[in-house]
N, C-alpha and C positions, 0 to 999 in steps of 0.2 A: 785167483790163481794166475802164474805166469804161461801165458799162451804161449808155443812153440813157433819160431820163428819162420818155418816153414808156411805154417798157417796164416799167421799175423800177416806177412809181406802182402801174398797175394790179395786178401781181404781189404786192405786199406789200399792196394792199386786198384781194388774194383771200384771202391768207394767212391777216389778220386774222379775215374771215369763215369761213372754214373752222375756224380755231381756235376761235373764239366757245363753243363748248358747253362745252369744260372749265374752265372759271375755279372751279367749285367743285370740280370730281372728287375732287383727290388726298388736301386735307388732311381731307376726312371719310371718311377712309379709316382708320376704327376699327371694331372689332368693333359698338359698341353702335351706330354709325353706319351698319350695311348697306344697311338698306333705303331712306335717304338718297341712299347712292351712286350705287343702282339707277337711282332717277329720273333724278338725276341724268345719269348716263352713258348715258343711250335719249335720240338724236336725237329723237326723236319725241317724247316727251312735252314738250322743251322747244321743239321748232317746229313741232308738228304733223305734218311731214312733213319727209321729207330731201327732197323738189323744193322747199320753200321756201327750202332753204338756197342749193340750185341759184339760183333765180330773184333772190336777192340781186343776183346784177351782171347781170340783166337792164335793156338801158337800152330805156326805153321813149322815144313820141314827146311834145316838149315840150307839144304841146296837150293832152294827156293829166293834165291836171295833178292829178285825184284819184289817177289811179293814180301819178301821179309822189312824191305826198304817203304812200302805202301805201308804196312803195318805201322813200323814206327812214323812214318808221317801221319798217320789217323792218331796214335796213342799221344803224338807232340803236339797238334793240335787241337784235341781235346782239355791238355793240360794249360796249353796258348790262351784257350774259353776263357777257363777259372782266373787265368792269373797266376798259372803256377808257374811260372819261368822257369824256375833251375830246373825241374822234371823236363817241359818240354825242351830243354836244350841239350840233357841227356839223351830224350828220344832221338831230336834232330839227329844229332852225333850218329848213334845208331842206323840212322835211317845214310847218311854218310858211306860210314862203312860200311852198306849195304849195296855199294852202287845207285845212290838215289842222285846221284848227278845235278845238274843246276837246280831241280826244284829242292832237294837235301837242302844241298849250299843256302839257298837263298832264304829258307827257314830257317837257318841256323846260322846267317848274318842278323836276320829278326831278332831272333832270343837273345843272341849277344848284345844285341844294341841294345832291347829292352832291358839285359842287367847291366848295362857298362862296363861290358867285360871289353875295352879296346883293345888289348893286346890279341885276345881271342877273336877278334872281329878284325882286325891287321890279317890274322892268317887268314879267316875264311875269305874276302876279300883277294885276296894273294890268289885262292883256288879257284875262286869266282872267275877270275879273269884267265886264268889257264887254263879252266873247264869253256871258253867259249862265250860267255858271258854279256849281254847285250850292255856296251857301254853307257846307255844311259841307263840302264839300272843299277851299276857300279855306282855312278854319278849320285843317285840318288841317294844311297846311304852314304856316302861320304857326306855328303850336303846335308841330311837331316845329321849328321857326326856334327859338323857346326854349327846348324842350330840349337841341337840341345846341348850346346858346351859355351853358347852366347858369341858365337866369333861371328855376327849378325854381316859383317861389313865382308868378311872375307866369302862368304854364303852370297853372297849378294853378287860379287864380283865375279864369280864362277859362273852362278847362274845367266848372266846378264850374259855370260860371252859363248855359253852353250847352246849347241841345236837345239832347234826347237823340236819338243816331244811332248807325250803325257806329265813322264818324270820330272822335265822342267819345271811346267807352269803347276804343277803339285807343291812344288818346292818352292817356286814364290808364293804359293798363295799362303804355305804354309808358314812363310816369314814375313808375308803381309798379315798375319792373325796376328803376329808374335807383334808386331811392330804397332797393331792398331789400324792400320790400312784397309778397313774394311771393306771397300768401294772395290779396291785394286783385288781381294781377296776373292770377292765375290764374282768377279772378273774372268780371275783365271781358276775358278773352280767352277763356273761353267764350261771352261774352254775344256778342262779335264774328264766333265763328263759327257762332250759329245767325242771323246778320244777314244782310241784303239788299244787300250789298256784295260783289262775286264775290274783289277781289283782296284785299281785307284779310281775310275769311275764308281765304283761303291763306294770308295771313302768321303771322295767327293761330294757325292751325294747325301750322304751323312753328316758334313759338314756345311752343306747349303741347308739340309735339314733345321741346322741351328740358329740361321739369319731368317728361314722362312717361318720358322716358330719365333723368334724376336719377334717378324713383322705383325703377330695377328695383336701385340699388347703393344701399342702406342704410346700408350703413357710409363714403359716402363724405362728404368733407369740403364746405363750403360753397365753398368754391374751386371745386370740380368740378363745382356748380351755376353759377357766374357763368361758367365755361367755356366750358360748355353754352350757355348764355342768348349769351354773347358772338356765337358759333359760328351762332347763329340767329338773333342781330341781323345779321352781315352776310351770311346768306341773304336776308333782307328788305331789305338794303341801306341797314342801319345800321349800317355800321361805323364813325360821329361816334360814336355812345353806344354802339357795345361799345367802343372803344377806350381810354374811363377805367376803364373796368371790367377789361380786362386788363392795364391797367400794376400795377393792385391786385395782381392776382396775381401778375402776373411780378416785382413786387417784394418779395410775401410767399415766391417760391416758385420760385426761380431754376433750377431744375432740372425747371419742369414743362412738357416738351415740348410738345405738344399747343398748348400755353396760345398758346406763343413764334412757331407757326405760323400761328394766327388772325390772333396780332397784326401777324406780317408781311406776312400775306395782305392784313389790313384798311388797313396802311401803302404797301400799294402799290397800290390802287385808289383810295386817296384822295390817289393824287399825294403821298406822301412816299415815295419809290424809299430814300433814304439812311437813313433809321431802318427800311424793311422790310428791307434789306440788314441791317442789325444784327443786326432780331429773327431772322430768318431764320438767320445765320449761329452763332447762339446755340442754334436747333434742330437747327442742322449740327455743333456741336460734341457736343452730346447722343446726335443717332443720325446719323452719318453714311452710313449705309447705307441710308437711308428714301429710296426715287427722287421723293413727294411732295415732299418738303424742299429736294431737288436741282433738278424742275423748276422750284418758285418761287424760288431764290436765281437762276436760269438767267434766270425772268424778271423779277427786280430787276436784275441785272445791263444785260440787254437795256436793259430803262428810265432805264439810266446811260449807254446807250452803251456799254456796254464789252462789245462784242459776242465778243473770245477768250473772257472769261471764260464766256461765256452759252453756247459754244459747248461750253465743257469741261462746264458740267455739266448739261448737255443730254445730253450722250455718256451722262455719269457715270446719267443716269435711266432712258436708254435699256438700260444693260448690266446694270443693276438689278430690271429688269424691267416699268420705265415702260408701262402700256397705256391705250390702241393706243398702238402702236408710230408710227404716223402723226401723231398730235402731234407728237412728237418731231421727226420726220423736218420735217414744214411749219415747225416754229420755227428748227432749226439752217437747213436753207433762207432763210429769212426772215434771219435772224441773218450766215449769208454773203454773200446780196445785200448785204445794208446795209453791208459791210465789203470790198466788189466782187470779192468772191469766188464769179464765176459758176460755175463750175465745179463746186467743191464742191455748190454750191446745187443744178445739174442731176442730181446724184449720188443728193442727196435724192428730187430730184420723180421720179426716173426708178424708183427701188425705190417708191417714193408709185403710182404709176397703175399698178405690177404686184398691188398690191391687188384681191382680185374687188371690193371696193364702192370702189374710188375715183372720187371725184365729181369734177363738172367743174374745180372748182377746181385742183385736181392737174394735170389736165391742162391746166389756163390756165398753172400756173407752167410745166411741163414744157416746153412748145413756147413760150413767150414766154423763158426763159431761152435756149431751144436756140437761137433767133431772136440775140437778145443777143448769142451768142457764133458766130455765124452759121454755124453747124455745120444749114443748110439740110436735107441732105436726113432731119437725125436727126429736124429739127424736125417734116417733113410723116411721117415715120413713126410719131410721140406721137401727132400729130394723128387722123393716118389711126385709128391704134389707140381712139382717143378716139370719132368716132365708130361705129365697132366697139361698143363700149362702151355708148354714150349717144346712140341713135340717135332719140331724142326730144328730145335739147336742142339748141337752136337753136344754140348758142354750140360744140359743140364743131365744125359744119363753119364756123362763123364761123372758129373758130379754126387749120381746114385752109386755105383759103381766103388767112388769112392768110400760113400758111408758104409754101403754095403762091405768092403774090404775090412773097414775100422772093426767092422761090429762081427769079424769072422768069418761072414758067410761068404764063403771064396764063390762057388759056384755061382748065387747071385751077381755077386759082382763081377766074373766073367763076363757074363749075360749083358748087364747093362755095357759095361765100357766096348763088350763088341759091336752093340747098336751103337753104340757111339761114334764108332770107327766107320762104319757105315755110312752115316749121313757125312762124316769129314772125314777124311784119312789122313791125314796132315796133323791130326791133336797129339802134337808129344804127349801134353799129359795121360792122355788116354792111353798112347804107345806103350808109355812108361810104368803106368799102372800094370795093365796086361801082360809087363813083362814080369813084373814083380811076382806076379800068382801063379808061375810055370813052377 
């Protein structure tokens, strides 16, 4: 059946968000990789808290406009995770027009630069420096502007004749990777990380990450140092300049796995789905039993539309040993909505919230799909159980409230969405519900 759009939109924004965390997990899934992974896969270290991932679709009141500007910078950089650019450069935008002032701007230079939008990245720049803008942060994305467009000589020339700062010697080190300069690289990506810049000191450091894991294989070839280096340019969300550096390889070295899944990874964040498809199925040919390999071909496929395929090897990740299992489950979900296949989809969300840690998200899809296919009383049963669950977020009696509305019973769902209102007064939806039943 065709799902109501009302329905549909919100559901696949929760999805998105609730996926958000694993865009790097699978393919740094190598031994010399562990402790990578680690971080990697602890909600918490990449949001602070799992209530922030909750509070994502928190709508707050329009007059609120700093915290409406915080919002869409939580909701931009969730999508930033995955790799979903064009979303998080809507949020930015958002977050903009909200009075979110240089930290706005300077996410929404990111996004731009990450899709090569220059003309759009002219203007934010333009505002960048009219909002007050610390010049050598200007400096910086103009300078990574020439490196990833290869004007190596003119990049060099700039640098060479600017103050010294963090932003500097980030940008040479970053055109000493490009260059091969390893020695000079490693040089001044130390100098970066005893610097007074909090986020290029993390970059940094994920990029000495790459030369100090080189160091423990001695006998390994220089291929498996740009691998490296690639692998940790798009942790730092380079993957314009890892990306010449691993066709190098994959054209010296056509059987070298690892290599073929960076580069499909970095071909599909940067908005080429049809060449990640390649590389990707190229790593599929090599280990096809790898469930990392399966779930990015799953989601290049998605990024084509071609949601059977996405759906098979989804399966294929999940029987594999894919973890959590809950990925999984939110993408083929995601994957069957968009293909109107509710059903299946509720099959997903419904094993998704018998999870002890399933968050709201799960149960926003679970009862707005049950809703969809107007299987009412399963719906106020998710719900019910939701707030069971999650008796501190507002949204899951929003979200009773709501079924409860579907399925009639006005009074009950008075009830719930004014508990609702309670724990948060700010939930339009809830506002808007409550209005609805006067």
């Amino acid at each position: 059946m065709k799902i109501p759009a009302r329905i549909l939109i919100p559901v696949l924004f929760a999805l998105l968000c609730a996926a958000a965390l694993l865009t790097f997990l699978w393919w740094q899934l190598t031994a010399a990789s562990h402790a990578i992974l680690q971080r990697t896969q602890d909600p918490i270290t990449q949001t602070g808290s799992r209530m922030e991932l909750q509070n994502t679709d928190r709508q707050l009141a329009p007059s609120d406009s700093r915290d409406l500007s915080l919002l869409h910078l939580r909701e931009g950089d969730l999508f930033a995770i995955r790799g979903e650019w064009a979303e998080a450069t809507k949020s930015y935008e958002k977050a903009v027009s909200f009075d979110g002032g240089l930290p706005a701007l300077r996410k929404l230079a990111l996004s731009q630069l990450q899709r090569r939008d220059m003309g759009g990245l002219q203007e934010t720049i333009r505002k960048l420096k009219a909002a007050g803008a610390r010049p050598e942060d200007v400096s910086l994305i103009e300078n990574i502007v020439l490196l990833r467009t290869g004007e190596l000589s003119s990049a060099r020339k700039r640098l060479e004749s600017a103050e010294d700062s963090p932003q500097q010697h980030y940008a040479l080190a970053l055109l000493s990777i490009i260059e091969g300069n390893h020695t000079i690289a490693q040089q001044e990506l130390g100098i970066v990380t005893t610097g007074w810049e909090p986020v290029l000191r993390t970059n940094a450091r994920t990029l000495m990450g790459a030369y100090e894991e080189f160091a423990l294989f001695p006998e390994s070839t220089d291929l498996h140092l740009i691998t490296l280096l690639s692998r940790a340019l798009a942790q730092v969300q380079e993957c314009e300049l890892a990306l010449p550096l691993l066709t190098q390889v994959t054209k010296e070295k056509e059987d070298y796995r690892d290599a073929w899944i960076v580069q499909g990874y970095c071909e599909l964040t940067t908005e080429r789905p049809q060449q990640a498809l390649t590389s990707l199925e190229r790593a599929y040919n090599l280990n096809p039993e790898k469930p990392e390999i399966q779930y990015f071909l799953a989601r290049a496929h998605a990024a084509l539309n071609q949601h059977d395929n996405a759906i098979t090897f989804l399966e294929y990740a999940l029987q594999n040993g894919f973890t959590p299992k809950s990925e999984i489950r939110r993408l083929i979900a995601s994957e069957a909505l968009k293909k109107g296949d509710a059903a299946a989809a509720l099959g997903q969300y419904k094993a998704l919230v018998e999870e002890p840690d399933a968050g709201i998200e799960a149960f926003d899809g679970a009862v707005s799909t049950a809703i969809a296919l107007e299987r009412f009383d399963e719906a106020i049963a998710l719900a019910t159980l939701g707030t069971q669950r999650l008796p501190q977020v507002a949204r899951s009696f929003d979200l009773l409230g709501w079924a409860y509305a579907e399925a009639g019973k006005t009074e009950e769902a008075r009830a719930a969405i004014t508990k609702a209102l309670e724990i948060d007064p700010y939930l339009l939806s809830a506002k808007e519900r409550l209005e609805k039943l006067k």
